[in-house]
Kinemage of the C-alpha trace (Angstrom):
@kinemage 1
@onewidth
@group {chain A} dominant
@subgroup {mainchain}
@vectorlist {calphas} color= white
{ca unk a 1} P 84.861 138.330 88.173
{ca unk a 2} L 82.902 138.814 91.180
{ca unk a 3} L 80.213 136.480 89.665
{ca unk a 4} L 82.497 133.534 89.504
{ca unk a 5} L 83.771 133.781 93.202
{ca unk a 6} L 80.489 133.706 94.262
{ca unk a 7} L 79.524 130.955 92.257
{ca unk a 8} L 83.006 129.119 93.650
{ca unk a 9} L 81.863 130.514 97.332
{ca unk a 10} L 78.366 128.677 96.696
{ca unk a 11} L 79.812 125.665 95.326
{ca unk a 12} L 81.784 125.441 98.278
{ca unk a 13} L 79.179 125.900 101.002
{ca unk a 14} L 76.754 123.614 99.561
{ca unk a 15} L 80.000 121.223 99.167
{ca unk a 16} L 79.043 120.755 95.684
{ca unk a 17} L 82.141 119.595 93.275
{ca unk a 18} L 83.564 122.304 90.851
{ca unk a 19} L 86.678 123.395 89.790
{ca unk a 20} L 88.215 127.103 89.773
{ca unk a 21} L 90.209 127.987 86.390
{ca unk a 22} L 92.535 130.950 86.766
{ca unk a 23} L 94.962 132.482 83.455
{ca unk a 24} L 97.869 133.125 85.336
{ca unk a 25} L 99.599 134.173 82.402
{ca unk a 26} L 99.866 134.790 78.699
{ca unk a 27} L 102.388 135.423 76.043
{ca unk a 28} L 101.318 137.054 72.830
{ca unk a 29} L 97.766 138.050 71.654
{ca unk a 30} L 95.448 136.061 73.714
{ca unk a 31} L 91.523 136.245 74.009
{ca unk a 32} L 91.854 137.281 78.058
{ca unk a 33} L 94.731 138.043 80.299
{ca unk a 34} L 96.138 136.943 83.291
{ca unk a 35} L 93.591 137.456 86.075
{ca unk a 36} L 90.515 136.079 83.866
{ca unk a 37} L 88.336 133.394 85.559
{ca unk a 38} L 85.625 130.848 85.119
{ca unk a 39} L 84.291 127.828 87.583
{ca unk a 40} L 83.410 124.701 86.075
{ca unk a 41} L 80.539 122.573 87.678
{ca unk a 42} L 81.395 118.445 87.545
{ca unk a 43} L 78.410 118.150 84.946
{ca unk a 44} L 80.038 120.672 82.593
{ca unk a 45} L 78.101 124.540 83.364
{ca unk a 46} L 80.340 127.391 83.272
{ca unk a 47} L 80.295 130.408 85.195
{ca unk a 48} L 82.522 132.936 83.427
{ca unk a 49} L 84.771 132.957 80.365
{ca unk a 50} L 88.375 132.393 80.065
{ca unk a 51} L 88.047 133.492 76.206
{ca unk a 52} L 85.772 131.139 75.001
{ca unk a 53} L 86.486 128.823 72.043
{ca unk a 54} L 88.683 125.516 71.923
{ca unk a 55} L 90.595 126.937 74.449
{ca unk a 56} L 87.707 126.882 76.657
{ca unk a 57} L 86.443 123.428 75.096
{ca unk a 58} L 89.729 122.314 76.279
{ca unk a 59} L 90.184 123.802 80.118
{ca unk a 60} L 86.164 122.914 80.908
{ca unk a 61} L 87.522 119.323 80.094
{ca unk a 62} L 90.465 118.874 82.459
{ca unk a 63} L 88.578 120.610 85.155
{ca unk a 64} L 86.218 118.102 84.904
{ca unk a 65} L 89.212 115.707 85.000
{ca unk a 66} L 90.614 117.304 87.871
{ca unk a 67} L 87.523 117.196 89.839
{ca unk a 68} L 87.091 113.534 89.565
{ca unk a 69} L 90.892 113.395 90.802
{ca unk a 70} L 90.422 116.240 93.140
{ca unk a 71} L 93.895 117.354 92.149
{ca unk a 72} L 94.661 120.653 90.829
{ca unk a 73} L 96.848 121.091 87.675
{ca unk a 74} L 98.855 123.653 85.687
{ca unk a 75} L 97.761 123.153 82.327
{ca unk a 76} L 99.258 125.277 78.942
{ca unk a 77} L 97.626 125.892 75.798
{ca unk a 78} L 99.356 127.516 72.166
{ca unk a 79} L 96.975 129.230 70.315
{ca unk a 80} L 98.165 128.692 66.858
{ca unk a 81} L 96.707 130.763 63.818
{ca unk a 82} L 94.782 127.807 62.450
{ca unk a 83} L 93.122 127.518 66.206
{ca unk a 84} L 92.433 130.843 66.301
{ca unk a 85} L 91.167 131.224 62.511
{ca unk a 86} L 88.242 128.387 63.238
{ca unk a 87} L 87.461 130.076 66.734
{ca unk a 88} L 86.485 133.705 64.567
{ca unk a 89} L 89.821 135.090 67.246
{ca unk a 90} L 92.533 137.042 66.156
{ca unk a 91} L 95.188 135.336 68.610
{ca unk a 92} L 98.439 133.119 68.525
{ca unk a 93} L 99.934 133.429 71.682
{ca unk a 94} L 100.139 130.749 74.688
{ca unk a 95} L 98.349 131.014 77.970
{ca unk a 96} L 99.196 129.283 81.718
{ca unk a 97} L 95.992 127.898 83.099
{ca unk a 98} L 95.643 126.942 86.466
{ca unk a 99} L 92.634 124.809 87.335
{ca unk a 100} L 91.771 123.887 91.044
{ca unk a 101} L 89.129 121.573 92.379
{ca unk a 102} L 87.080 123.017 95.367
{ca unk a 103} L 84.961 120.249 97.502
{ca unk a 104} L 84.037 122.236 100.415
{ca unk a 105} L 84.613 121.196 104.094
{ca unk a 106} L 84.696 117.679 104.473
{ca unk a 107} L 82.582 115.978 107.427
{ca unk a 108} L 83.745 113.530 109.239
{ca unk a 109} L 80.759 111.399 109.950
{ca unk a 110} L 81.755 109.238 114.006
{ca unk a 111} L 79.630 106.722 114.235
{ca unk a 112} L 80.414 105.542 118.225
{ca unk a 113} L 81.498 108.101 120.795
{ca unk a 114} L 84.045 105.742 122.819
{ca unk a 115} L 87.720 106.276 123.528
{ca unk a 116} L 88.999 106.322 119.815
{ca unk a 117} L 86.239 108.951 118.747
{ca unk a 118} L 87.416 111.342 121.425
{ca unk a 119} L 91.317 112.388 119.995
{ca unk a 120} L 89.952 111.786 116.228
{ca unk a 121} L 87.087 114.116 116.673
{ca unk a 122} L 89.579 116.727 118.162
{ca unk a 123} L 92.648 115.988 115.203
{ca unk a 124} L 90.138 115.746 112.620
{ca unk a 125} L 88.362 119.252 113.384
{ca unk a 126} L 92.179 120.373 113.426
{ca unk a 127} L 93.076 119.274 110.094
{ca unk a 128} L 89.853 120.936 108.417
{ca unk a 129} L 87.075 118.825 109.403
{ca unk a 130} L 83.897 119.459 110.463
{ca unk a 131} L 82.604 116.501 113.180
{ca unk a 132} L 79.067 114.853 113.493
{ca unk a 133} L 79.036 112.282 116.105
{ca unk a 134} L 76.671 109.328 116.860
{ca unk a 135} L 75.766 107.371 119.449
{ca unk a 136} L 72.870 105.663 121.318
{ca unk a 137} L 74.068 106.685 124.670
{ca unk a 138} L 73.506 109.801 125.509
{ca unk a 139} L 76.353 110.420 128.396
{ca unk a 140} L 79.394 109.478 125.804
{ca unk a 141} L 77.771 111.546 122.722
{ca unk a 142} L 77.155 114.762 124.592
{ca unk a 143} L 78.951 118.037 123.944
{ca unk a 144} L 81.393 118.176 127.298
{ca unk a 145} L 82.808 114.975 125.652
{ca unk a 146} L 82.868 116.705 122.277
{ca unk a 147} L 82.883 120.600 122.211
{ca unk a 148} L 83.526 121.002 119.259
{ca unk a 149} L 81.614 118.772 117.382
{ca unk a 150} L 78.973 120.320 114.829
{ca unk a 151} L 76.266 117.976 115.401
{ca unk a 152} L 75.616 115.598 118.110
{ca unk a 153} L 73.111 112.717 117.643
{ca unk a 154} L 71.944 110.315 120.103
{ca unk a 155} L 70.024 107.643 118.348
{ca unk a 156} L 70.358 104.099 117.168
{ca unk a 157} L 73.125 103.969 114.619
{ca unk a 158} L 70.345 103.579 111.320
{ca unk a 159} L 68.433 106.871 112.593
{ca unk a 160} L 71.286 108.713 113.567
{ca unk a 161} L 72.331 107.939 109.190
{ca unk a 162} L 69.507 109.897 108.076
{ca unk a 163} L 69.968 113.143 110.272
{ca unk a 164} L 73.843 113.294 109.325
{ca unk a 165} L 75.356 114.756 106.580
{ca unk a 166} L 76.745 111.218 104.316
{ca unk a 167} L 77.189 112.488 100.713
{ca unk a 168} L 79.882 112.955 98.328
{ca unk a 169} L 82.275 114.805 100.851
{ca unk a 170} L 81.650 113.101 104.189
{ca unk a 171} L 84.190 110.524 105.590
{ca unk a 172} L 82.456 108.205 107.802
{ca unk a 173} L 83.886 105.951 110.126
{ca unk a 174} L 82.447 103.417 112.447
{ca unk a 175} L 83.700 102.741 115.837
{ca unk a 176} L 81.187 101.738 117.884
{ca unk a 177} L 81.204 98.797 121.101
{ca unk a 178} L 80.697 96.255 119.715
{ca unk a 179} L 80.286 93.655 116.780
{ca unk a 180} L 76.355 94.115 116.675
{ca unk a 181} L 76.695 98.301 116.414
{ca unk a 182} L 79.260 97.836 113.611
{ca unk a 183} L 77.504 95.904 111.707
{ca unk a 184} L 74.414 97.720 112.154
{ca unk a 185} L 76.088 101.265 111.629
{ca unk a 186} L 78.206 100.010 108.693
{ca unk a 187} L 75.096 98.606 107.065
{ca unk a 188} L 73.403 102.034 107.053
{ca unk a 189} L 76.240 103.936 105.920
{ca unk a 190} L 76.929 101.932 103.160
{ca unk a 191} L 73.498 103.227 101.845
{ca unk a 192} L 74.610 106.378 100.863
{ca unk a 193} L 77.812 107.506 98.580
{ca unk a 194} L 80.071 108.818 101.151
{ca unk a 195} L 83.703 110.327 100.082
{ca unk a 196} L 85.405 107.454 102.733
{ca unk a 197} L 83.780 104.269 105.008
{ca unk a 198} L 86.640 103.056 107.046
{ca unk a 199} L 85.648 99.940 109.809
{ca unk a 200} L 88.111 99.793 113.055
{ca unk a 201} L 88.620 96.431 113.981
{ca unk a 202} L 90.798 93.727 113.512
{ca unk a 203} L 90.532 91.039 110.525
{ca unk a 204} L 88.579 88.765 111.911
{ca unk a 205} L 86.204 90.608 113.163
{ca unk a 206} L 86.034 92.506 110.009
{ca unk a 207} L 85.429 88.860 108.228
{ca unk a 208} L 82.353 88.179 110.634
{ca unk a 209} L 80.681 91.591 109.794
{ca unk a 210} L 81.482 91.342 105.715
{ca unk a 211} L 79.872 87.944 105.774
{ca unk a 212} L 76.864 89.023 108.003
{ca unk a 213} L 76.187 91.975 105.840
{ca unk a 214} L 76.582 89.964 102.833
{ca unk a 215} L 73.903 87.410 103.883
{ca unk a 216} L 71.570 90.249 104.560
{ca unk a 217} L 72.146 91.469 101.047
{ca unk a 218} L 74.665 93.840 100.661
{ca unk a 219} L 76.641 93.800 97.852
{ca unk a 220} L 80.392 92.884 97.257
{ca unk a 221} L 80.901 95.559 95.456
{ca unk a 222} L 79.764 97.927 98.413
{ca unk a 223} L 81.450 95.752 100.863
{ca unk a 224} L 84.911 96.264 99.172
{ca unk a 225} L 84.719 100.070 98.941
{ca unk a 226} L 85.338 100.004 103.009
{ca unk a 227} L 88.893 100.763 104.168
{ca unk a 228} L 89.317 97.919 106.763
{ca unk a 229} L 91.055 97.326 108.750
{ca unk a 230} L 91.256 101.158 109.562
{ca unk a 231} L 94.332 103.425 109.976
{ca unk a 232} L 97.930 103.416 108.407
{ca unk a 233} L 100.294 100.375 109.564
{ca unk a 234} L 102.428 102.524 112.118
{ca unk a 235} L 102.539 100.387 115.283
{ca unk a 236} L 99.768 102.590 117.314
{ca unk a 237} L 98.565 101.285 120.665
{ca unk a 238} L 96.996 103.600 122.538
{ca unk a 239} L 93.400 105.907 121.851
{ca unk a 240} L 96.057 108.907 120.674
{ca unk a 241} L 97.429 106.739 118.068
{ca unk a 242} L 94.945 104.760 116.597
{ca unk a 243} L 93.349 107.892 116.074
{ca unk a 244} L 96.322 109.254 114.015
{ca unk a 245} L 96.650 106.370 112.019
{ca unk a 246} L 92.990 106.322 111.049
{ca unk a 247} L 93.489 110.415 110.044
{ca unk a 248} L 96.306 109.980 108.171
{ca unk a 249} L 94.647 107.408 106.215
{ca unk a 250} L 91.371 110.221 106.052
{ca unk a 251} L 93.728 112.757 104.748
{ca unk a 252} L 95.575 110.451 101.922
{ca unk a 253} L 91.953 109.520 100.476
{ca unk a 254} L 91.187 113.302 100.220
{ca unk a 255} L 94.623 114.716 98.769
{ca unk a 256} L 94.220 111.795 96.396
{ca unk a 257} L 96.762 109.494 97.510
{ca unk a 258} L 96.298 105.316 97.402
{ca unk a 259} L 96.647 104.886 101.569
{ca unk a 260} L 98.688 101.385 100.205
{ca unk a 261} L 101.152 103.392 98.323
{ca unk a 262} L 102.313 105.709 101.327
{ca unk a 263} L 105.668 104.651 102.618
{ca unk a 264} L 108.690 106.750 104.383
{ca unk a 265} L 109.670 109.781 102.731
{ca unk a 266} L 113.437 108.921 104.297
{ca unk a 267} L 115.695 109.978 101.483
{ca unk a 268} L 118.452 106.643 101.076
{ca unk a 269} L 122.345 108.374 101.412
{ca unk a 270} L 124.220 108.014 98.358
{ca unk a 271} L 126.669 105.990 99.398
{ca unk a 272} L 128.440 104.816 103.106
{ca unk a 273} L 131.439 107.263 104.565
{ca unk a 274} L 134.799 106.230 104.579
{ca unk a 275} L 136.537 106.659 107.658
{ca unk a 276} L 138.718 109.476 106.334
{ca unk a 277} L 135.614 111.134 105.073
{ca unk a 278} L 134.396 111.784 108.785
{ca unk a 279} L 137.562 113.864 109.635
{ca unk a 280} L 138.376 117.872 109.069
C-alpha cells in the first residue's frame, strides 16, 4: 500500500499522468478486498495489484482511458467461474473499482505582465494553479506586481519559453502589448505540447497573427489547437472580468469539458402559475 501512494505522490510532483485504482468494495469471494490499490502509468506500468488477472487486464485499460479523458470513473467487474477458472483464482464475486486520474498541479504559463495578467495570476493561483509569468520589462514582471507568482522571467517572449515549465500540464496564455509580442510569444509556445494555448484578442487581430505565423511556417494544425478568441462569452469589460472569463474557460479544458458546450445551468420551471396558484 504504502508503495503505491508514493508512486501516486511521485507521479504527481513530477506532474507525470497516471491514474489511482481503488476496490471500494466487493461482494463474494474476490482476489483482494476493499482497500486494495494499484497506480497505473499512461504507458501501461503498474505499481501494485488489485488481484491480478483479467480483472486487472481490464481496470489497467480504463485507467488508461481515463487518463486520456482526465475523468475519473466508477467502474464494476463480475467475476464469473469461467473468468476465474482461466485466471488459476478461486473467485465469483463482483468488485466496485474506482479509478482516478492524477495530473499534478497545473501551471499556468502568463506570457505579458499587463493589466489582464494581474487578477488572472491572483484567481488562477486561487483555483489550484501554480503561476510563471513573462515579460521583457522588468518593472511590470517583478514580484510586488505578482507575489505570488512561482517564477518570474524577464526576457524576450522566445527565451522566457525555454526557462518555463510548457509540457503536458501547463496552460499558457499570451497577453502581451501588442500584435508583434503575440505573435512572437504565440509562435514559441506553440513549440511545445502544452495542456491549453489560449490568444486574447479580438478576431481580427487574431486573423493577422494566424496568417503571419502561417507564412513563417507554422502549421494549421498547430494554429487550430489555440483557444481564440480567449475567455467564455459573458459580457466582461473590465481587467476583473476578462480575467474570469479566460479562467473559466482554463478550468472547463482541465475538468474535461468542451468550453463551446457550457451554457446556463438555469433549471426551465415546469410550467407558468395560474393566478390562483399564487394565493394561500
Amino acid at each position: 500500500m504504502r508503495e503505491v501512494l508514493e508512486a501516486a505522490l511521485g507521479a504527481e510532483a513530477a506532474g507525470e499522468p497516471a491514474a489511482l485504482v481503488t476496490v471500494v468494495s466487493t461482494r463474494g469471494s474476490t482476489p483482494q478486498k476493499a482497500g486494495a490499490r494499484m497506480l497505473v502509468h499512461a504507458d501501461g506500468r503498474i505499481v501494485g495489484t488489485i488481484g491480478g488477472g483479467c480483472l486487472e487486464a481490464e481496470m489497467t485499460r480504463r485507467a488508461r482511458q481515463a487518463i486520456m479523458d482526465r475523468r475519473a470513473e466508477l467502474a464494476s467487474y463480475d467475476l464469473t467461474p469461467h473468468e476465474a477458472g482461466e485466471d488459476g483464482l478461486v473467485c465469483g464475486g463482483r468488485m466496485q473499482v474506482f479509478i482516478e486520474p492524477i495530473e499534478g498541479t497545473p501551471v499556468l504559463c502568463l506570457f505579458g505582465a499587463g493589466h489582464v495578467a494581474q487578477p488572472l495570476s491572483r484567481m488562477a493561483g486561487a483555483c489550484g494553479f501554480r503561476v510563471e509569468v513573462a515579460d521583457d520589462r522588468a518593472k511590470f514582471a517583478n514580484a510586488e506586481r505578482f507575489p505570488d507568482a512561482s517564477l518570474l522571467v524577464v526576457d524576450d517572449f522566445p527565451g522566457a519559453a525555454t526557462r518555463m515549465t510548457l509540457g503536458p500540464n501547463s496552460y499558457a496564455v499570451v497577453v502581451t502589448r501588442g500584435h508583434q509580442g503575440d505573435a512572437v510569444a504565440l509562435e514559441a509556445v506553440l513549440q511545445h505540447d502544452v495542456r491549453f494555448v489560449g490568444l486574447l484578442g479580438s478576431r481580427a487581430k487574431i486573423v493577422h497573427i494566424f496568417a503571419a505565423l502561417a507564412e513563417r511556417g507554422v502549421p494549421s494544425e498547430r494554429l487550430a489547437t489555440v483557444h481564440a478568441p480567449l475567455g467564455l462569452k459573458i459580457g466582461s469589460q473590465t481587467p476583473e472580468e476578462i480575467a474570469v472569463s479566460i479562467l473559466a474557460e482554463m478550468i472547463a479544458v482541465r475538468r474535461g469539458v468542451d468550453p463551446s458546450q457550457i451554457g446556463s445551468m438555469k433549471m426551465p420551471m415546469p410550467g407558468r402559475l395560474k393566478p390562483d396558484d399564487t394565493t394561500g
